[in-house]
Structure formats: C-alpha cells, structure tokens
C-alpha positions in Angstrom: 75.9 95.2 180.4 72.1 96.2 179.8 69.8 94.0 181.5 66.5 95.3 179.7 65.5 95.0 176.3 64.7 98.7 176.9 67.8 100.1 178.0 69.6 102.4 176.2 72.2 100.5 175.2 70.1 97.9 173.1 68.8 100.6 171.7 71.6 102.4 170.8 73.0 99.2 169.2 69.9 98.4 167.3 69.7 101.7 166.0 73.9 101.8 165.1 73.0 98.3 163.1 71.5 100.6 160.2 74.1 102.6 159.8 76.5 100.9 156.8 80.1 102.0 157.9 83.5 100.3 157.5 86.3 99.2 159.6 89.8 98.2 159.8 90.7 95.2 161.2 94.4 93.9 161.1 95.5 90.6 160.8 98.4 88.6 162.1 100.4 89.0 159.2 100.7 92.4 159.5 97.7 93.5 157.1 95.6 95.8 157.6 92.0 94.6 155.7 88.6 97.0 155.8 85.5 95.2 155.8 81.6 96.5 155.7 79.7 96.8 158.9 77.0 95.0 159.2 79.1 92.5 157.7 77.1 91.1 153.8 75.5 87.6 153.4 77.2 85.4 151.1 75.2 84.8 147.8 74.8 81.1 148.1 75.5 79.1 151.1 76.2 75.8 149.4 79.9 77.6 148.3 80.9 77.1 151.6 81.3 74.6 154.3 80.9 74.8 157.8 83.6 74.1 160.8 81.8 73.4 163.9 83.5 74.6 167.3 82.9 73.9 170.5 83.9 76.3 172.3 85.5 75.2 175.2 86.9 72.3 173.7 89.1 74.0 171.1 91.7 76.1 172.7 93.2 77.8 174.9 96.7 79.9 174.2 97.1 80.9 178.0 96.8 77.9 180.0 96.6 73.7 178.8 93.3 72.0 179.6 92.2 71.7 183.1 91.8 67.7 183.3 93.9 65.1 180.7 92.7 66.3 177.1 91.3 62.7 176.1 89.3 61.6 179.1 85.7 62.2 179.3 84.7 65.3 181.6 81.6 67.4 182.2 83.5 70.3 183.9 85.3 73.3 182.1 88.5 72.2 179.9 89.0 75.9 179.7 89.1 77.0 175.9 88.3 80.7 175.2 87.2 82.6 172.4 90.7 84.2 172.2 91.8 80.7 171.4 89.7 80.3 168.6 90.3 83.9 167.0 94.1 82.4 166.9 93.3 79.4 164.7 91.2 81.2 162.7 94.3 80.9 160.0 94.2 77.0 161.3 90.6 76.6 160.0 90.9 78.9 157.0 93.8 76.2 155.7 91.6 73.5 156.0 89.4 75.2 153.4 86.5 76.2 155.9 83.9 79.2 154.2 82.0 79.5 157.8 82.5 78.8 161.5 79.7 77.2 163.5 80.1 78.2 167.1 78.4 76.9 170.2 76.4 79.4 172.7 77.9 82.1 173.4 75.9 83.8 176.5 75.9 83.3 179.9 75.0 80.0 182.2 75.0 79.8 185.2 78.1 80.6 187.2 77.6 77.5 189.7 77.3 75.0 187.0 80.4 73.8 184.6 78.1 74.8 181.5 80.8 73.4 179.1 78.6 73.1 176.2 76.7 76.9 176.5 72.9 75.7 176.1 72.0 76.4 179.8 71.5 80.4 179.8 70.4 82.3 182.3 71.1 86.2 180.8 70.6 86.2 176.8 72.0 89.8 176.8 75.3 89.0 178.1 78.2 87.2 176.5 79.7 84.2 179.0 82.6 85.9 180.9 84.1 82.4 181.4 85.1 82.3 177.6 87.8 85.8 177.9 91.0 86.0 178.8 89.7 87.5 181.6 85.7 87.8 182.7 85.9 91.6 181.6 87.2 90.9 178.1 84.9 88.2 177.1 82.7 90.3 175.3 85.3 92.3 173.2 87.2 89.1 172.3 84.0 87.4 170.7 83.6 90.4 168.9 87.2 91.2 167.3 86.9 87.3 166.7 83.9 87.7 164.7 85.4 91.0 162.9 88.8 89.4 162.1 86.5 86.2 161.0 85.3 88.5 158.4 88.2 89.8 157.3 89.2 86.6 156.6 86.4 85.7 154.7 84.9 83.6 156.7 81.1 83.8 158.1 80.5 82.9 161.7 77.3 81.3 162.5 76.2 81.1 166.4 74.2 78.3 168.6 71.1 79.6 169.8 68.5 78.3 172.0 64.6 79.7 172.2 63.4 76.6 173.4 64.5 77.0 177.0 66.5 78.8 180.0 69.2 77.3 182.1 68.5 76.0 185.6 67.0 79.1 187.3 65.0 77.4 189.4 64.0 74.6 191.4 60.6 72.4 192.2 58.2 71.5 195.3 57.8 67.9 195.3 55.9 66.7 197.6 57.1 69.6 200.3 60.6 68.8 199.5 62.9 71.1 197.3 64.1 69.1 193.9 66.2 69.8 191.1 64.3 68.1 188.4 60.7 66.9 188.5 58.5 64.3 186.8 56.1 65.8 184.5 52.8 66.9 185.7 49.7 68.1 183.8 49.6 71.9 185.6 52.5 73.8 187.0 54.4 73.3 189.9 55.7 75.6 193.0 59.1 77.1 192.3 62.1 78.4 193.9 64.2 80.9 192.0 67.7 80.2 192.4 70.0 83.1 193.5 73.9 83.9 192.8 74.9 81.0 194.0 72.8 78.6 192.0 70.6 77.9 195.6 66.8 77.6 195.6 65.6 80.9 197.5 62.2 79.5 199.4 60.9 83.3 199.5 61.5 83.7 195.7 58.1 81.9 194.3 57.7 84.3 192.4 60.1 85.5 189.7 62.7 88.1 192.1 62.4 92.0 190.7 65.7 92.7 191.2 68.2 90.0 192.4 71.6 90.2 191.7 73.3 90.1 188.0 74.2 86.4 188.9 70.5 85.6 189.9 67.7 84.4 188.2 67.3 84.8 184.7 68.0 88.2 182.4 66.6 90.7 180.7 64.2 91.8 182.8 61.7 91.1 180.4 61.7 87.9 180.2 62.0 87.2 184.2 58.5 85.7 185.0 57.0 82.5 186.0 54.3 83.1 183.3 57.0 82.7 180.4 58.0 79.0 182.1 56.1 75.8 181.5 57.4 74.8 185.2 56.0 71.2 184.4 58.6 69.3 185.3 60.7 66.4 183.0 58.8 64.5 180.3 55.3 65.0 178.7 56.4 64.3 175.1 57.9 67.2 173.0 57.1 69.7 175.6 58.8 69.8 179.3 62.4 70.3 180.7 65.9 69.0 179.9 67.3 67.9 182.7 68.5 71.3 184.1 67.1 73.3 181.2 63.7 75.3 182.3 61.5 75.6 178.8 60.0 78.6 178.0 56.1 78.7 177.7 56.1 80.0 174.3 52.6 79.5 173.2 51.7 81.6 176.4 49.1 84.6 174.4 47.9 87.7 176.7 44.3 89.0 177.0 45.1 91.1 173.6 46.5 87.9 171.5 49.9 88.6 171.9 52.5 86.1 172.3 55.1 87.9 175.1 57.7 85.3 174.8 57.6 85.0 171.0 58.3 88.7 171.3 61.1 88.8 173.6 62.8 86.3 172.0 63.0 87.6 168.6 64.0 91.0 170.5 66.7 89.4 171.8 68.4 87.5 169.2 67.8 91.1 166.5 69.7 92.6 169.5 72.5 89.9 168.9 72.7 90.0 165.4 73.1 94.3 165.8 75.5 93.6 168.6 77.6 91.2 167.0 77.3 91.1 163.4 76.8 87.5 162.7 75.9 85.4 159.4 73.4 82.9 160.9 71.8 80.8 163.4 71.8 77.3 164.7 68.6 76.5 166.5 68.8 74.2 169.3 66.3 71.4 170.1 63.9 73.3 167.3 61.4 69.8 167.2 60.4 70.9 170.9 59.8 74.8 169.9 56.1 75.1 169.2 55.4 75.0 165.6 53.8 78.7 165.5 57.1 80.1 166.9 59.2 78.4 165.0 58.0 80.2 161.5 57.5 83.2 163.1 60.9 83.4 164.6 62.7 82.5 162.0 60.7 85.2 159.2 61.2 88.1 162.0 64.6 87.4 162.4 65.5 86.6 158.4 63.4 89.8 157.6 65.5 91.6 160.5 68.7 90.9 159.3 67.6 91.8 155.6 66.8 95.4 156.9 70.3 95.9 158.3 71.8 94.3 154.5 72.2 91.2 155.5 70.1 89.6 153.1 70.8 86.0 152.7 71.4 85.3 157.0 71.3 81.4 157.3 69.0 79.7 159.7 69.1 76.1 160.2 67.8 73.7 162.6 68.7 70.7 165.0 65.7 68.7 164.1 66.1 65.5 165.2 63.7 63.0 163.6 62.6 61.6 160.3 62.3 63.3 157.1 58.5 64.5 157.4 59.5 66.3 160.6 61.9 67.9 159.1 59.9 68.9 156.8 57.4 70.7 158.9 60.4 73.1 160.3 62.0 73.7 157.1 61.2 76.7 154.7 60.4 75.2 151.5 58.3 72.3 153.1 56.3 74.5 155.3 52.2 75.2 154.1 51.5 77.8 156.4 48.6 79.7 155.1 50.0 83.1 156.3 53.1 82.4 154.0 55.4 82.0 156.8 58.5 80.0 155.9 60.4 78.0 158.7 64.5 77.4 159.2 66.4 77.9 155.7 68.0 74.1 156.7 67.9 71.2 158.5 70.6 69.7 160.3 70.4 66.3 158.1 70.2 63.4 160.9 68.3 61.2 158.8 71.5 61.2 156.1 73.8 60.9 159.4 72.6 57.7 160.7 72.6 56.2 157.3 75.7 57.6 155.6 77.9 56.1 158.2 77.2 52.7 158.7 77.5 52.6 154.5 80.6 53.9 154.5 81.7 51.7 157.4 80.4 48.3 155.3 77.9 47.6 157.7 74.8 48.1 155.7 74.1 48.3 151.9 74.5 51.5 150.1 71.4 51.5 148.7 70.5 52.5 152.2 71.8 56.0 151.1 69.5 56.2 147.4 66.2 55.2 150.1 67.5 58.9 152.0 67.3 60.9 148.7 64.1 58.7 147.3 62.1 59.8 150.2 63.4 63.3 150.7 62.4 63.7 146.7 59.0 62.1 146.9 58.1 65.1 149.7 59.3 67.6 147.7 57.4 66.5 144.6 54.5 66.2 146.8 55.0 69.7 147.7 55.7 71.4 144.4 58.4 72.8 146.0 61.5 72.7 143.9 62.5 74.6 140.6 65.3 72.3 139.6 66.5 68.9 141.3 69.8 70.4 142.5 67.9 73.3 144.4 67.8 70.4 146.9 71.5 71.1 147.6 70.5 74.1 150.0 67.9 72.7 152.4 70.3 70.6 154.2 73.5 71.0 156.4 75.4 67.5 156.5 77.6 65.8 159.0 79.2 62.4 160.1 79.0 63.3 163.7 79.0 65.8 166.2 78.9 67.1 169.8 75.6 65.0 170.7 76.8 61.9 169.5 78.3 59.3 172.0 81.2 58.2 169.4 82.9 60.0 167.1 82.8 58.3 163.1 86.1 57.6 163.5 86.1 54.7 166.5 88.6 51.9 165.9 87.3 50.1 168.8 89.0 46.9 168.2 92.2 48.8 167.1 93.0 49.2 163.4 94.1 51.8 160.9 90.5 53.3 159.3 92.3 56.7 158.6 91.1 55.8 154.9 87.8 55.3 156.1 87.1 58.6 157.7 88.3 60.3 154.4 86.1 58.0 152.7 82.8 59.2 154.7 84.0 63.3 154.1 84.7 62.4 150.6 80.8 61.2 150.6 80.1 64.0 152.9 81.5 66.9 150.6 79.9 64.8 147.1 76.2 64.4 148.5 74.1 67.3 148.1 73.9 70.1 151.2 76.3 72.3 153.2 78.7 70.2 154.6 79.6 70.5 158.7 83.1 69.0 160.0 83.1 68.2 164.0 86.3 70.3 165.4 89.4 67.8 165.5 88.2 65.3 163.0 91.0 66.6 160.7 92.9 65.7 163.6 91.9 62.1 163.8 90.5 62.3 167.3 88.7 59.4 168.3 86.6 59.7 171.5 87.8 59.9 174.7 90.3 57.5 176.5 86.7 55.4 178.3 85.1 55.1 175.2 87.7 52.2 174.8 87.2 50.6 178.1 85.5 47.0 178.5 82.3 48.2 179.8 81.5 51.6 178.7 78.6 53.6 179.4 78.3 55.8 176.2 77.7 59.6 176.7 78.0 62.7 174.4 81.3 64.1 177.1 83.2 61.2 175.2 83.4 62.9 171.6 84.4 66.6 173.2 88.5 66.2 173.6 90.4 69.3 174.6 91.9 69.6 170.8 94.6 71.9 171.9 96.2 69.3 174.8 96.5 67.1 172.3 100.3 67.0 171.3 100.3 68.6 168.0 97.1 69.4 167.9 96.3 71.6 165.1 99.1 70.0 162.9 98.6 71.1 159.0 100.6 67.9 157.8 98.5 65.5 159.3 97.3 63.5 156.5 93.6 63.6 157.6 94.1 67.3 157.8 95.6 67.7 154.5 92.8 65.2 152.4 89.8 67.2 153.8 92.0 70.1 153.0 92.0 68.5 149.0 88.3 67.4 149.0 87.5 70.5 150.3 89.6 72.3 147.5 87.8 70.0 145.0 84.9 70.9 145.7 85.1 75.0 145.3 86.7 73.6 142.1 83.9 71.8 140.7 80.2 73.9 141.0 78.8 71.0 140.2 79.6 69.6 143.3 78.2 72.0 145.3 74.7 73.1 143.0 74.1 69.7 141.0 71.5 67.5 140.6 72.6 63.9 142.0 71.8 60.4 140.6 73.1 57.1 142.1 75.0 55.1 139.7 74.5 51.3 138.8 78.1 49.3 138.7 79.4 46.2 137.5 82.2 44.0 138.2 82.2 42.4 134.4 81.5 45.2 132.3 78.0 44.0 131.2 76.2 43.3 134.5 75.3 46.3 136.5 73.1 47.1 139.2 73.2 49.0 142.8 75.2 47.8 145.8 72.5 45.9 148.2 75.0 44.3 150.5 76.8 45.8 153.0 81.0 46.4 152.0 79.1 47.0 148.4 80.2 50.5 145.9 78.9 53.7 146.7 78.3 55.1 143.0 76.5 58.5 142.2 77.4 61.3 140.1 76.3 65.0 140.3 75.4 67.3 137.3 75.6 70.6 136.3 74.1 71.3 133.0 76.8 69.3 130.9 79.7 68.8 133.3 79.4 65.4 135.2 81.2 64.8 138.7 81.5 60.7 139.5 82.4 59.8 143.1 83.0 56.3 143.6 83.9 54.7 146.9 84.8 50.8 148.2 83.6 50.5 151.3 85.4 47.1 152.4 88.3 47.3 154.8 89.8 44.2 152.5 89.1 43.7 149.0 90.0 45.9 146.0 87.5 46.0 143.4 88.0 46.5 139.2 85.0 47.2 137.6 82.7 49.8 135.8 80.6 52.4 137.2 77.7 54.2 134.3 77.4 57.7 133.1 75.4 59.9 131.7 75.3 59.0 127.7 74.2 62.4 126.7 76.6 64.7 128.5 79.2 62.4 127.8 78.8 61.0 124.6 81.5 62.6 122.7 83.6 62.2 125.9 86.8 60.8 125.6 87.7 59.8 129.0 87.7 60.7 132.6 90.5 61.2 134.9 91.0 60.6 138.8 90.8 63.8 139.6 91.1 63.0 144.0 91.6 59.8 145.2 91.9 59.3 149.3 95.3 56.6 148.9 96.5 58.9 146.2 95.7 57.1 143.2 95.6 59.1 139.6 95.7 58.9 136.1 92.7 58.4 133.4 89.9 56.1 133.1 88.9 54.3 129.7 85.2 55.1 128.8 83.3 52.4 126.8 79.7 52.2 125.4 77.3 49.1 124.8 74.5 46.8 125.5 74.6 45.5 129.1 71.9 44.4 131.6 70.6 46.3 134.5 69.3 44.0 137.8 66.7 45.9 139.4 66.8 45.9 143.4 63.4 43.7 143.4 65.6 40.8 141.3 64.0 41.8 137.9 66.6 42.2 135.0 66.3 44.5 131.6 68.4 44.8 128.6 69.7 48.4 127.8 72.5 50.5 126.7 75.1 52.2 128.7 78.3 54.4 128.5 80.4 53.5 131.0 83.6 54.6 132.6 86.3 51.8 134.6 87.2 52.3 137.7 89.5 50.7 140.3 89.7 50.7 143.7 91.5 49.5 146.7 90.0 49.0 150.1 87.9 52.1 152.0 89.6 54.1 148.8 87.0 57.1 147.4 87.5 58.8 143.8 86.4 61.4 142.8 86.3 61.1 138.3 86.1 64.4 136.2 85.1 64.6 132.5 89.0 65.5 130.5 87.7 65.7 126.9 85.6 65.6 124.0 86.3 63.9 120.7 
C-alpha cells in the first residue's frame, strides 16, 4: 500500500483514471456484463434512491455476528465488504438506484472502530472489512465494479474534518485521552502500533510503523492538528477524533491541509471508481474548505467523465445553515459552490413525529415554507421542483438513538413505518433508507428496558443474525419495494413541484390538519400530470372525506384511482367540483371554488391517487 501522496502508485492510479477502458465483470447468475471504466454519473440523481449500509452491521457470509445480533455493542459485529457484494441482488429487489456506504479506510487497529469515522491512514482500505486482512482492498473494489454492473452507484462516507485517535494530551503532567478545550495547543504524544502514547513522540514520528501514527506521510504533522482539546464551539475534537487544522495557511498563502485532503479523496475516486461522497460532520469543516473541497473534487471527477459525481453533506442544524454548505445557497464571491445536498435533518425531526400523530401536519408545510422563502431570497431556483435535488431525505439513521419504527409500549405500527416511507418517497429530494428498516428492525433489545440510557449503538443490529434476515416476502420489504416501484413510475414524483392540500371531512369545509393524528395532504406536479398522497396519521380512526386538486390540470379529469395504498386498498375515486370554504390556519375563513377528489382511509393507511382520465 503507498504511504505518500507521491509514490508511484498514486500516481500511476491517478494517471490510469484518464484512460476510458472497459471491463468484464460477471455476475452471479452466470452473466457476464461490460461496463465503462471510470464508471459514468447518472443524469439526474433524484431517479434514484439511496440504501444506506453500515458496514459492519450488514453481513457477514463466513461467520454469524460476534455478540447477540439485537443487543447494543460498541465492538466489531464482524460484517465485511464481501457480505455486502452478496446482497447486492438483496438491495437491487428492494428497488435501490445507489448504495450509501460507511468509511471505508483504516482506524486504528486497537480500537473496535465499528462505524469507520476514526482514520488513521486515508490511503488504505480497512483490512478488518476482507475476508481476510489481505483481500480487503480487492473485495471493496469488485464490490463497487459488480455494483455497477448492476446498475447501481455506490456513494462512500468520508471525513475531512478530522483523524482518528493518533494521539494523546499532557494535562497537567499527566498523559490523557481526551482534553478540555483550551485557547492554544496542547503537548502531545503520538500513539504507536499498539494504540499507546509514545512520551518521546512530541513531535509527529518520521517513520513509525504502518500501524502508527497517522498516514500518508504528508499529512503526518502536528501543524495540520488543532490539538486543542474537547469543546470550543464548532471547532475541537470528538471524543477520540483529532480535527484537522484546516484553515492552517503557510508563509506563501497556501492551505497544506486543504491540499492534501482533496489529493487524497481525487486519489480515492481514481482508485475506486465511485459515484459520490457523504461528508461527515461538514458544519464543523471551516467554511473556506468546505467550497473549495467540494469544487476541486466535483471538477476532478468531471475530468475523468464523471460529470454529475454527487456530494452531499451531514449538516446538522437549521435550514440557514444548511444553506451556507449547500451549492445553490452559497454567495461566495469567487463562484465557489458548496455540497450538491444536504442531508435533510430539519425535514427528519419533523416528518416523524407527523407521521407518528404526535404533532400537526402543518408542521411539515412550515419545513417547505421556510426552505422556499431562502430560496426566493436567493434567486436561486429556475422552477419550484428544481428543489427536488438539494436534499437527501430520511426517517432515521446510524446517529439516531431510536430507530422510527419503536413500539415501545408494544403494538403493531408496521402500517406506520410504511406510512412515513410512503411520505418519504412523495416529499421532494433523494430519498435514504436505514439498512434493515425493510426488515422491521427496531432498536436493540435495551432500548426496551425500564431505564434506558439512549445511545446511537441501539439502532445498529447485526441485520444478518437476525433469523431471516434479508427475507424478500416480508411485508415491509415488499411495500417499500412498491412505493419504490411507484415512484420510477411516476416522474412527477421524483422532479415535481409540491403543494400541500387543504381537506375536508364534509365535502364543503376544508382547510389544513393543525392537530396532531390530522391528514397529511399534498400533491406533486409535473407540467399536467398530478400525483396526490394522502395519509391518516391516527393509530384508531378511519377518516372519509375530500382532499383538493388542481382545477386546471384536472378539469376535464374524470376520476383518480388508488394507484398504492399501504393496507392494500384500490379502486377509483369520484372527483366533484364546487363552492366550498377554506379556514385559513390564523382562524380566518373565505369562500372559493374547488375540484375535489374523495378519499378514504383507515388508520396509519397512505394513498398514493393518480389522474385515470379525461372526459
């Protein structure tokens, strides 16, 4: 493995990455398929959804799960990238256009390191995840190539905010592995092979073992490290993670870890022909970096041909700071654009107590009211549904310390969960599905205890211990398989403008759900084809009512159908027109005119209502 950005190797690969060539990859079932190397971009994002994998939580085809699958573990469970090449199949049925994987480099060998973000040598792929240490790195690539094969992209975690633990502190004479934050650096103590702090190693070791330290060469300094201990706002460690210095500029005005970061990840992309990025913790990477990063790395991969590589951030926060990481909201003056998309946190934590009947849904039209007000502000969009690329959306994930599906007073809420994808996959954005939510996984056994203290190692199961675990009939499985299919059917749902839909229980009253267990209503639109998506979100009472449409497109309609339901419900829908009344959410009331479709709907059931005629 190189351990300089200068050796030969990186260079040899960097320079192979503009060569266009093609290879044969067979398959499982015998065929033989030949795909393009570097690997094309797909055309638009928003035609495909994203299956996030955590690595060593998915599976493993040699050995079961080191510890029980359902009980709440920091240590290894085990799972290898050889596990995941063999579902690929698996995720392709669900319906899946990209994969979503967690880091893939190495941590440190004397620390579990089940989740990836701790690295210590960003030029070598983590040995822990192959069959054996010395086929790690060819079985993350032939997973990536017979990814592709498939059709499906595969998108990799990566971190630029920080290292893993590669060293320790002074405090106070003593050596510590974390510190409190202080306002210069501290002393350090390089840790070597076997994750101990070496007292002579205060400065950064020149040549310590593979094992040791932190890798490439380059990047091995104490300059490049804030070494400011835990705390002090955005900026400062986590936990174990040492952050990089990255504003750090040299007597000429260069930025030395900007530099070597971006080397790195082109290196990746040449190495291993991926589609896109995940950025870790991206609201603690300096601003400057950020943009720059993601430009250089975007205009990198467009040299080689892959010309529409996807970047998108974890930025955890409100809207406006997501809009200062994400392209079309970012005003730089040098014309520097930030991540592609967000991570969309602030639908997250609304999205699921609606669909849950714990708050209103007008909770979800207050997400899209202020996400539209900065983009007006910002003369950024060229049509309303353009919004549908900025954002990749969830109900939950690996950071989360339950999983959306948590019956923890018991209960059947399978209906429930479909409900919240069937929202998930009708919203605008790219849509991201947590790894054995098709599964119904629920959290870990303690997450059901009396007392529980709540912690992100309860949502990451061992999927494959799980008996049955990658069963295709489960029902879950098999409705996100449907909703899935429905929306590759239907462009609208994946490029159209969205409006939030006023409904009435009589016919003649309408307005918008603003009590919690109310209808979620809204409808997306493609120039004249109208998608409506209609959920109950109370776990006990069916509602009959009317839900409104748009008059124009569907003037001369003569009906919709149920074209998905989540308790299999199907069949048409009378459409009606006339005068009704809206109620405003401030308690003001107008007359007005309406078309109008029924609906009808039984507890936690979603529809999804298609257009089936003209007159």
């Amino acid at each position: 493995m190189p351990t300089s950005l200068s050796d030969p190797a990186v260079r040899a690969t960097l320079a192979g990455a503009r060569q266009l060539r093609s290879v044969e990859i067979p398959l499982p079932d015998a065929a033989v398929h030949r795909i393009p190397k570097p690997f094309p971009s797909p055309v638009d994002w928003r035609d495909h959804w994203i299956y996030f994998v955590m690595i060593d939580r998915f599976n493993n085809p040699s050995a079961p799960p080191r510890f029980a699958w359902d009980r709440e573990t920091g240590e290894r469970q085990g799972g290898t990238f050889e596990g995941v090449r063999q579902k690929l199949d698996y995720i392709q049925a669900l319906g899946a256009g990209a994969l979503w994987l967690t880091p893939v480099l190495r941590n440190r060998p004397s620390q579990p390191s089940h989740h990836g973000y701790g690295i210590v040598d960003f030029l070598e792929v983590e040995p822990r995840f192959g069959t054996t240490p010395e086929r790690a790195d060819a079985e993350l690539m032939r997973l990536i190539d017979e990814a592709h094969a498939r059709g499906l992209y595969v998108i990799l975690d990566i971190v630029i905010n920080h290292a893993g633990d590669v060293y320790a502190y002074k405090v106070n004479g003593e050596i510590k592995d974390a510190a409190d934050w202080s306002g210069s650096p501290y002393t350090v103590f390089w840790r070597d092979e076997n994750g101990a702090p070496r007292q002579d190693w205060i400065e950064a070791p020149t040549t310590p073992p593979r094992e040791a330290a932190l890798w490439p060469t380059e990047l091995r300094t104490n300059r490049y490290l804030r070494r400011q201990g835990k705390g002090g706002g955005l900026h400062g460690d986590f936990e174990s993670l040492k952050e990089f210095l990255t504003e750090l500029d040299d007597e000429f005005g260069d930025k030395p870890v900007w530099n070597r970061l971006i080397s790195i990840y082109q290196y990746l992309i040449a190495k291993l022909d991926v589609d896109g990025f995940r950025i870790d913790t991206l609201k603690h990477v300096e601003r400057d970096f950020a943009l720059t990063f993601c430009n250089a790395i975007r205009e990198y991969a467009y040299a080689i041909g892959k010309r529409n590589f996807f970047i998108y951030g974890e930025t955890k926060d409100e809207e406006h700071v997501l809009a200062e990481y994400t392209g079309r909201y970012t005003t730089d003056e040098d014309g520097r654009f930030g991540a592609d998309a967000s991570l969309d946190f602030p639908l997250q934590w609304k999205l699921g107590p609606v669909v849950k009947g714990f708050a209103p849904p007008t909770l979800l039209e207050d997400v899209y009211d202020l996400r539209k007000r900065i983009q007006q502000d910002k003369h950024l969009l060229s049509t309303h549904g353009e919004a549908s690329r900025f954002f990749v959306t969830f109900l939950d994930n690996h950071d989360d310390h339950s999983r959306f599906l948590y019956p923890r007073g018991g209960g059947d809420y399978a209906h429930q969960l479909t409900l919240g994808i069937g929202c998930l996959f009708g919203l605008q954005g790219i849509p991201c599905l947590y790894y054995g939510t098709e599964q119904g996984l629920k959290g870990t056994r303690e997450l059901y205890a009396e007392h529980v203290d709540h912690k992100p190692e309860h949502v990451r199961e061992a999927l494959w211990g799980k008996p049955n675990g990658f069963d295709r009939s489960n029902p879950i499985f098999k409705a996100i398989a449907e909703i899935a299919r429905q929306r590759a059917l239907e462009p609208a749902l994946r490029y159209g403008r969205q409006y939030f839909r006023a409904v009435s229980g009589n016919g003649t009253d309408f307005g918008h759900s603003s009590v919690p267990g109310g209808i979620v209503a809204f409808s997306r639109i493609l120039n004249d084809r109208e998608v409506v998506i209609v959920g109950n979100t109370t776990v006990a009472q069916p509602f009959n009512g009317w839900v409104v449409v748009d008059a124009r497109i569907n003037g001369d309609a003569t009906g919709f159908r149920v074209s998905y339901s989540n308790q299999g419900t199907a069949g048409s829908r009378e459409i009606a027109s006339g005068d009704v009344t809206f109620y405003q959410r401030d308690g003001s009331r107008s007359p007005g005119w309406a078309r109008r479709v029924s609906v009808a709907l039984a507890p936690m059931e979603l529809q999804m209502l298609t257009q089936v005629g003209r007159a």
